[in-house]
DRENZAKOL-185220 format. One record per residue (C-alpha): chain; x, z, y; residue in three letters; residue number from 1. Coordinates in Angstrom, 3 decimals. Example, Ala and Ser with C-alpha at 12.3 -4.5 7.8 and 13.67 -1.06 7.14 Angstrom:
<nodes>
- chain/xx/zz/yy/resn/resi
- A/12.300/7.800/-4.500/ala/1
- A/13.670/7.140/-1.060/ser/2
</nodes>
This chain:
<nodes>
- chain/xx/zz/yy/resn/resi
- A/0.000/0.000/0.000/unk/1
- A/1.361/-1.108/3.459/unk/2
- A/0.335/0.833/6.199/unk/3
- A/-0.058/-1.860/8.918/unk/4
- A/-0.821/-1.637/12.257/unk/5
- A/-2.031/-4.049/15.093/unk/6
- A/-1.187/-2.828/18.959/unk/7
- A/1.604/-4.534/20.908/unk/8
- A/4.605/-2.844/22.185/unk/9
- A/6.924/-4.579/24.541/unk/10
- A/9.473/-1.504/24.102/unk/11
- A/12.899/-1.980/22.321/unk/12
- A/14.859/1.315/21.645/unk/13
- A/17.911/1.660/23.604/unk/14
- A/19.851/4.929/24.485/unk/15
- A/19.529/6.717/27.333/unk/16
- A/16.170/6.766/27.674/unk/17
- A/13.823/9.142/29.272/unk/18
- A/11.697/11.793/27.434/unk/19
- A/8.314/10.099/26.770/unk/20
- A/5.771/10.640/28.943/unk/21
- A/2.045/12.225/27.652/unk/22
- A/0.295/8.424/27.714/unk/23
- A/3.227/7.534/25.231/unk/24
- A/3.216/10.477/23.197/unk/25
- A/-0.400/10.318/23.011/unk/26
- A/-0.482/6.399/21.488/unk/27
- A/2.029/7.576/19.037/unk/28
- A/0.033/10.417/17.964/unk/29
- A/-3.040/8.177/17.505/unk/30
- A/-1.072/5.844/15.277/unk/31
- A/0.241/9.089/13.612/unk/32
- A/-3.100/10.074/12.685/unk/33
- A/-4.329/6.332/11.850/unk/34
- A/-1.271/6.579/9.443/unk/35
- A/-1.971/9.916/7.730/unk/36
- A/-5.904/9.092/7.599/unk/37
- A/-5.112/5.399/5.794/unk/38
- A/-2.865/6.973/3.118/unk/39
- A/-5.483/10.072/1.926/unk/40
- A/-7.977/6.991/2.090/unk/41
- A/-6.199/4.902/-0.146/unk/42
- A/-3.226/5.913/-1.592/unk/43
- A/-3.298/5.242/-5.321/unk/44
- A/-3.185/9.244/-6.419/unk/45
- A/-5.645/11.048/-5.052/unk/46
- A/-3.399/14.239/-5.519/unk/47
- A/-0.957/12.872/-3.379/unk/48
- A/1.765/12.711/-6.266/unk/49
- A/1.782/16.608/-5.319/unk/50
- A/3.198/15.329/-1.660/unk/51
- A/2.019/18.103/1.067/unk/52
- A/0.885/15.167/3.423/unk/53
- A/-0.777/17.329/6.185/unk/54
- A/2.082/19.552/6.266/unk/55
- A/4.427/16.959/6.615/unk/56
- A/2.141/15.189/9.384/unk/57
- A/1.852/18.313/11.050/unk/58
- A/5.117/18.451/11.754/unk/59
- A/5.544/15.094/12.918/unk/60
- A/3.105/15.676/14.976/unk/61
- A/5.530/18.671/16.405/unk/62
- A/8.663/16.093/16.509/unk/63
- A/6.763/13.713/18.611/unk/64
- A/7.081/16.146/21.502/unk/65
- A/10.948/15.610/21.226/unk/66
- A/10.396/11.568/21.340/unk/67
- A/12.377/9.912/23.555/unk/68
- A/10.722/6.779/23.643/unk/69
- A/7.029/5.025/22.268/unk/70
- A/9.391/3.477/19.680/unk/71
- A/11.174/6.736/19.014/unk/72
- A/8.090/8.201/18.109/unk/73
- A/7.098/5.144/15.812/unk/74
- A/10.355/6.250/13.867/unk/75
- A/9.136/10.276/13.716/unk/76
- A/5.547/8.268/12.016/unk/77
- A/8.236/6.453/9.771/unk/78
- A/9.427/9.891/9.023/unk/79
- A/6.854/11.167/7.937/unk/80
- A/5.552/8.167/6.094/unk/81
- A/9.164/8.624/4.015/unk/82
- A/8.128/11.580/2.600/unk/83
- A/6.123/9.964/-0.055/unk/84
- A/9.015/8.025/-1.593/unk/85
- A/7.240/5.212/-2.638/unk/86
- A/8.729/2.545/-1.952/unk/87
- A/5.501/0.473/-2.347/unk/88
- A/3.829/2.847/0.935/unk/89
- A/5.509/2.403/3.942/unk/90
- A/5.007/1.952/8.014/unk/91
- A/4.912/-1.248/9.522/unk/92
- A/5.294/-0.782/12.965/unk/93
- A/2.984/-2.717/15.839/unk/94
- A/4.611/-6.078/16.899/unk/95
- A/6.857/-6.171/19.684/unk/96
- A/6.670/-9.241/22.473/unk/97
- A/10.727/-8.552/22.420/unk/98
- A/13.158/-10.219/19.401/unk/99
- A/16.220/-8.607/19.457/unk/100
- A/19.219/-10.399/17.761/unk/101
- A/22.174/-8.521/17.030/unk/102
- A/24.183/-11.363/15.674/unk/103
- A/25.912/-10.639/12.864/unk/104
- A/23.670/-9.741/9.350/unk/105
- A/24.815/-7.157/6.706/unk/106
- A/24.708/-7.101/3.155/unk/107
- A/25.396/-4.738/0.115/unk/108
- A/28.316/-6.427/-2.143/unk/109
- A/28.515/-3.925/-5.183/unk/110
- A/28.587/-0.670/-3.954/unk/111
- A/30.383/-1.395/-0.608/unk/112
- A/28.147/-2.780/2.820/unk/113
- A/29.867/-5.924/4.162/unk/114
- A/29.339/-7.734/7.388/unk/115
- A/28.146/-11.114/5.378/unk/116
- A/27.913/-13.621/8.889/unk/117
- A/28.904/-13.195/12.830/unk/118
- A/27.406/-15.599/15.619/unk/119
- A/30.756/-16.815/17.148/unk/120
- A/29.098/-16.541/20.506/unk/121
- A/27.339/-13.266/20.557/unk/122
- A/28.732/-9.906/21.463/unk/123
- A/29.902/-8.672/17.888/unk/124
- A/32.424/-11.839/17.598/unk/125
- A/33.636/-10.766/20.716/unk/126
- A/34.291/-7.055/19.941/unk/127
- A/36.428/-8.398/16.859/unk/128
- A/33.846/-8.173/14.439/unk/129
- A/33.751/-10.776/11.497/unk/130
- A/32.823/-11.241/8.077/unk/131
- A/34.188/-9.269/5.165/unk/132
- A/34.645/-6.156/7.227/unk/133
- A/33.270/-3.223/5.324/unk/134
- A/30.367/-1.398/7.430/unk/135
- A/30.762/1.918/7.243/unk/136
- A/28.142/3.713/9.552/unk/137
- A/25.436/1.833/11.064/unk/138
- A/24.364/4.395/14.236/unk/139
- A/24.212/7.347/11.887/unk/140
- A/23.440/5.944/8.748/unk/141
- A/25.783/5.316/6.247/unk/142
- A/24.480/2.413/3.924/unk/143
- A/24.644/2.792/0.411/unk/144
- A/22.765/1.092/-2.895/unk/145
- A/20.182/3.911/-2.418/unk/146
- A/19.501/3.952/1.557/unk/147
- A/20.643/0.026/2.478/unk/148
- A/16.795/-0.992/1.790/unk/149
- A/15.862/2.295/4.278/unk/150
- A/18.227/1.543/7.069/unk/151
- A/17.327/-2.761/6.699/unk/152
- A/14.288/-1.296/7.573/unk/153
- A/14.597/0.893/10.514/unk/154
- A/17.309/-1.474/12.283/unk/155
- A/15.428/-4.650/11.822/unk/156
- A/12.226/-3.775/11.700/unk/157
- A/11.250/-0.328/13.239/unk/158
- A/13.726/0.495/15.950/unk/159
- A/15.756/-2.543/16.505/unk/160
- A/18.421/-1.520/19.374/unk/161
- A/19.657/-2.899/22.447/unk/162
- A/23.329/-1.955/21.833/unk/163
- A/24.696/-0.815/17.792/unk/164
- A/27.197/1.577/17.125/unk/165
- A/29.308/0.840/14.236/unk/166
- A/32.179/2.360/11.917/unk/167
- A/34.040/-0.670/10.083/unk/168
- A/36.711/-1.933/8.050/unk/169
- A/38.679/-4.954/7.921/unk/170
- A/40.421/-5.494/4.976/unk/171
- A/43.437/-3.679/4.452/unk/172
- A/43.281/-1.985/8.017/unk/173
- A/41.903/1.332/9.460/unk/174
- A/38.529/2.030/9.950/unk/175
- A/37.164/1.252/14.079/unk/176
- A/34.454/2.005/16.093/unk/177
- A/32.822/-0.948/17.291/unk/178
- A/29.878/-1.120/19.873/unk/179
- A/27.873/-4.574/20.252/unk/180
- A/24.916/-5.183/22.411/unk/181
- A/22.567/-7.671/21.262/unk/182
- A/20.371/-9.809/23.173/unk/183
- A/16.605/-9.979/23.761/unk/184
- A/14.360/-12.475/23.832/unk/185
- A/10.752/-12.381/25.073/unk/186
- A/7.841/-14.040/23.565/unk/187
- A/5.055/-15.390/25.175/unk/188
- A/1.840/-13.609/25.507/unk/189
- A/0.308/-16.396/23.462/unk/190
- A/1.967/-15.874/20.298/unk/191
- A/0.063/-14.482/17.412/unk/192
- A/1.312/-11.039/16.755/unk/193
- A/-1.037/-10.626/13.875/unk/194
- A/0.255/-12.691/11.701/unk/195
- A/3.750/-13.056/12.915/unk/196
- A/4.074/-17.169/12.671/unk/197
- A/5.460/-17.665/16.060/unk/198
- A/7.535/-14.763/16.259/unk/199
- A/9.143/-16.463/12.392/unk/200
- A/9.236/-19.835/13.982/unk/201
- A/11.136/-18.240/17.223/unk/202
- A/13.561/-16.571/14.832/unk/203
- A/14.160/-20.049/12.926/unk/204
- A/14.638/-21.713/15.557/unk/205
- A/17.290/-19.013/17.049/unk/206
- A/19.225/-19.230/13.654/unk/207
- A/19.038/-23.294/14.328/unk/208
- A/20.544/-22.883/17.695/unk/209
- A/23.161/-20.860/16.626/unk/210
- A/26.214/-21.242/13.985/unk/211
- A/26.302/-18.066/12.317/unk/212
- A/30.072/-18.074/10.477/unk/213
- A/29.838/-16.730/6.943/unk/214
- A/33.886/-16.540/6.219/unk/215
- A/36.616/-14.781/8.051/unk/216
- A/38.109/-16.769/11.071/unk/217
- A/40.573/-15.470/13.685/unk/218
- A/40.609/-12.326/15.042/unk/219
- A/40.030/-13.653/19.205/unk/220
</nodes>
């Protein structure tokens, strides 16, 4: 069961940000309670798999007060949502009128996280990164077999960020901090947020435009 949900945000995540205000708090504590009232609807188990789901909202409800951001409070609903662990029940967050592209992708080779492809012209080529390098720490995550599907999730999907802060490792050199800032796009007003066709075809047509390299060039 996918929790789904169909408002528009025109917010991206970024740090720094101001404490939400009560409007913002408010819409997140609606969805909250949109969230918590579609899972004792439907979920599969009426018991809840023994899950405490109103104690766990509950205190979501609490962390939302500490919510940055809108979209930082989209990630305490996430939170919450987690607590299931099922991975067939999760949050998917209202569509944004913002893409963000990072430009490089990541990938789990074995048990290691590699940068897989770089956009020569974007930010991250620039700051030296390229593929191959191992990623380390994404933010504060640190991707493994068991959380690389989790953290996909939040970066891509339910707080995608203005600026990344990363650990990595080229091969056979010390581990770096690297910080890339990505850039952001905004869609029309027109395009169908519901189903997410125009915000697919903008994506496409992004990767298109842009030669993303896939094997390890020079360093500048």
């Amino acid at each position: 069961m996918a929790t789904a949900l169909s408002c528009l945000l025109s917010a991206v995540h970024a740090p720094g940000q101001q404490k939400a205000n009560r409007v913002e708090q408010e819409q997140a504590r609606s969805i909250l309670r949109q969230v918590e009232e579609t899972i004792e609807k439907n979920y599969f188990d009426p018991s809840l798999r023994g899950y405490d789901l109103h104690a766990r909202f509950q205190e979501a409800d609490k962390k939302i007060n500490d919510a940055p951001t809108l979209v930082a409070g989209l990630g305490v609903i996430n939170w919450a949502v987690e607590g299931l662990n099922d991975s067939h029940t999760f949050f998917i967050p209202p569509a944004r009128n913002v893409v963000v592209y990072s430009g490089w992708q990541m990938q789990m080779v074995g048990a290691d996280c590699l940068i897989t492809a770089v956009e020569p012209n974007s930010d991250a080529w620039k700051k030296g990164l390229r593929p191959g390098d191992r990623l380390m720490k994404v933010e504060t995550y640190e991707p493994t077999l068991a959380t690389f599907q989790i953290i996909r999730g939040r970066i891509d999907e339910l707080l995608p960020l203005v600026e990344y802060h990363l650990v990595v490792a080229s091969p056979g050199q010390a581990s770096r901090q690297v910080t890339t800032k990505s850039q952001l796009i905004t869609l029309p007003q027109t395009t169908n947020f519901f189903t997410g066709g125009d915000v697919q075809h903008q994506l496409q047509h992004m990767r298109e435009g842009y030669q993303l390299i896939t094997k390890r060039g020079p360093t500048n």
